[in-house]
N, C-alpha and C positions, 0 to 999 in steps of 0.2 A: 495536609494528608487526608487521603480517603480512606482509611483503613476498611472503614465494615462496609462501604459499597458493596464490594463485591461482590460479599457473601450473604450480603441483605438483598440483594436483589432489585438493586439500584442502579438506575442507567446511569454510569459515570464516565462520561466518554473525555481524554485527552487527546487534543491533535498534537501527533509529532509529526515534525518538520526534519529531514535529512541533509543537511545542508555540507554542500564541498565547492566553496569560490563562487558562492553567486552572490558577494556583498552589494550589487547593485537592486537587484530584484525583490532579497529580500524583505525589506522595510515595507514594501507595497502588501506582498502575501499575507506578514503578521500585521498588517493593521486591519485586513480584510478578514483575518481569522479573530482578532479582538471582537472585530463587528459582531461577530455570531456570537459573542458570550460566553466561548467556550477557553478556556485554558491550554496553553501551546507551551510544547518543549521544543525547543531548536537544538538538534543533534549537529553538533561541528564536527564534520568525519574526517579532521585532521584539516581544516583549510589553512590556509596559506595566514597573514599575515592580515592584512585588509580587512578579509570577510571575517576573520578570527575577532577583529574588535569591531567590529559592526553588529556580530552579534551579542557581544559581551554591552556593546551598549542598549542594542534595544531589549535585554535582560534587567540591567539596571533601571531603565529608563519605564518597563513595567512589572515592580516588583508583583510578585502575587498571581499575573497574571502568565506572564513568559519566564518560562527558564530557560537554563544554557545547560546540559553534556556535553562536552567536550572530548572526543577520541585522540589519541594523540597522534594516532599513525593511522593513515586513509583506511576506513574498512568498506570501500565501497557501499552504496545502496542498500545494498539488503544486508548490511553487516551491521549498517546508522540505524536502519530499523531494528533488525534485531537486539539493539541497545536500547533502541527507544521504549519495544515490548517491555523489557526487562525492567525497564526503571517505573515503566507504566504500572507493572504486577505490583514494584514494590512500594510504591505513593497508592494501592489500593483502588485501581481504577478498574471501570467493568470493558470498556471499550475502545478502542484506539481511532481514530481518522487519521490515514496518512494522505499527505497533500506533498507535493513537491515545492520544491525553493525558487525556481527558475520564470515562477508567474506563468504557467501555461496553463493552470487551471484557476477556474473562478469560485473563489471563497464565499463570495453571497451564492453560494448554491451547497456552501455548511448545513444550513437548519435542514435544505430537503434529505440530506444522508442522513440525519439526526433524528428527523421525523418519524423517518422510515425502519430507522433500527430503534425506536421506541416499539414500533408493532413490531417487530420483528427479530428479536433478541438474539435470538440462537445464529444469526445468518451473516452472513458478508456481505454487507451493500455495497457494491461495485459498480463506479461509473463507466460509461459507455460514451467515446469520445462524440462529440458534436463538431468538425471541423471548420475552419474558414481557410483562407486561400491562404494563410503564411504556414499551410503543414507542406514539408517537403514530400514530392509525390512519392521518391524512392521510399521514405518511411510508412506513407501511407500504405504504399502497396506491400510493403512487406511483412506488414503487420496481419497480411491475409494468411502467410506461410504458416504465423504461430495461430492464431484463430484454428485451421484446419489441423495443426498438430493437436493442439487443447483438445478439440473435441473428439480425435483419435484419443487419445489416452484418458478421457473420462467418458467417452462410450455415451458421450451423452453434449446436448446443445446449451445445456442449460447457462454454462459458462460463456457469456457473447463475448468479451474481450477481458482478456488474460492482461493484458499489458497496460493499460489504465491504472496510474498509481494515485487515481484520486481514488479512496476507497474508506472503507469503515468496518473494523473489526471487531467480532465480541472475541474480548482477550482472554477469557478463560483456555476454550480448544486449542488459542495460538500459542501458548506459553506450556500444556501439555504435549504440541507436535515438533517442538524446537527443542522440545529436552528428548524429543528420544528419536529426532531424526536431522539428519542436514540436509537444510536449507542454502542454496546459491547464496554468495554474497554480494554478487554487482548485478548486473543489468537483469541478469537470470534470474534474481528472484521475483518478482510480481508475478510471474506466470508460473513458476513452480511451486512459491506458497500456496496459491487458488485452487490449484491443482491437488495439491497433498490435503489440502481442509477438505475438498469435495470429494477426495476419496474417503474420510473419514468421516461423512454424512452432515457435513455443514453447507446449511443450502449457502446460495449465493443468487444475490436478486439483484437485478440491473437495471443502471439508476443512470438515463442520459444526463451530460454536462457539456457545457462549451468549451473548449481547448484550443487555445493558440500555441504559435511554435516560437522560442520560447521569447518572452519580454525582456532579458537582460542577452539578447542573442548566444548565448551561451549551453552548448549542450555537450555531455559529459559521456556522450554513446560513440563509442569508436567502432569503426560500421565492422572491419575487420575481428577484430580482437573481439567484441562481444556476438556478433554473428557467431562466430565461431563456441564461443562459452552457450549462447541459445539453444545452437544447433544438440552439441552433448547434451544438452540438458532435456531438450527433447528426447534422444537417443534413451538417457535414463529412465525419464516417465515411461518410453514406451515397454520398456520389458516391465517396467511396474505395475504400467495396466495388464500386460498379459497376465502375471500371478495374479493380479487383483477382479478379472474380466469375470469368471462366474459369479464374484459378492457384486459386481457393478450391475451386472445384467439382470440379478435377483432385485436391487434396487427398485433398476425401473421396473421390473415386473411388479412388485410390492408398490409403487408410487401412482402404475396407469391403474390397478386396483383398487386403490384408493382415490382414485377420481369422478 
């Protein structure tokens, strides 16, 4: 237990892990998040059978170090996280690193997110993908759609990529904007959360990473069905930002004043 981190002002960051059916990948991911020193939760968002004892082993297998939440009924992506927040609040942790299950992001690039939210407490360190040639192009490009909505409804650039779920949270702001607003729970959250913290004046500083697609070939984004939940979801930020557009635009008025 971390109890008084938080409240002492102590950088205590947990990575949680969301994990639905990728019992091939994962052993790879937590053994590259052990590397970094840091303490991993693997959120089981209802998986199947296979992936359900593959985690329960590499829990047993590193007491102390891995634990297992287990959901019993899929809550999608941003549902696994938002359990993961919750248990993060309550083991008394100051900060979250989400990384994905499926090995498309590189774990020996933990300490630079950690580094960076050492100076940087109050903020969301968010990576910035680095590609190679196994990203599929339709994903690549479409990833330009949300980019261009992101920065419509935060009136602002500061956010380069929404969709990057390698990331680094200070949990205090995220566990204040989850109780008093919803959050998407599948695909639509990475870019909704980022979006609602920065309307709420939580910087967010971008942090390149390298990104493969994915290493257990395995991807959980149904192009239809969540295209569709994105799109809404865009829809809803944007009348957000319009109520929000004179406090956003005083922002940056107050932030190039200060520079």
């Amino acid at each position: 237990m971390h109890s008084s981190s938080a409240t002492a002002g102590v950088f205590s960051p947990l990575v949680v892990i969301p994990v639905y059916d990728h019992e091939h990948a994962i052993g790879a991911v937590v053994a590259g998040v052990l590397a970094s020193g840091l303490p991993c939760l693997l959120v089981d968002d209802g998986s199947h059978t296979a992936c359900a004892l593959a985690l329960q082993a590499l829990a047993t297998a590193h007491p102390g170090q891995v634990s297992l939440l287990r959901l019993d009924v899929n809550q999608g992506k941003g549902g696994a996280m938002l359990a993961g927040f919750a248990e993060a609040a309550r083991r008394g942790y100051s900060h979250v690193l989400q990384i994905d299950a499926d090995g498309q992001h590189d774990p020996a690039d933990i300490p630079h997110f950690a580094a960076l939210a050492r100076q940087h407490p109050a903020a969301v360190i968010c990576g910035i993908p680095r590609y190679d040639e196994s990203v599929p192009k339709a994903r690549l490009y479409g990833r330009y759609a949300t980019h261009i909505w992101v920065w419509i409804n935060t009136l602002s650039l500061q956010i380069r990529d929404s969709m990057c779920g390698f990331r680094l949270y200070p949990l205090a702001p995220v566990i204040r904007l989850v109780g008093e607003e919803t959050i998407g729970r599948r695909m639509d959250f990475d870019s909704e959360i980022l979006v609602r913290l920065f309307w709420r004046g939580v910087p967010v500083i971008s942090l390149p990473t390298r990104v493969t697609y994915p290493s257990d070939g395995v991807s959980h984004f149904d192009v239809w069905r969540d295209n569709v939940r994105i799109s809404r979801m865009h829809t809803r930020l944007f009348f957000g930002m319009l109520r929000r557009a004179p406090h956003l635009l005083w922002q940056r008025i107050g932030g190039a004043s200060q520079a």
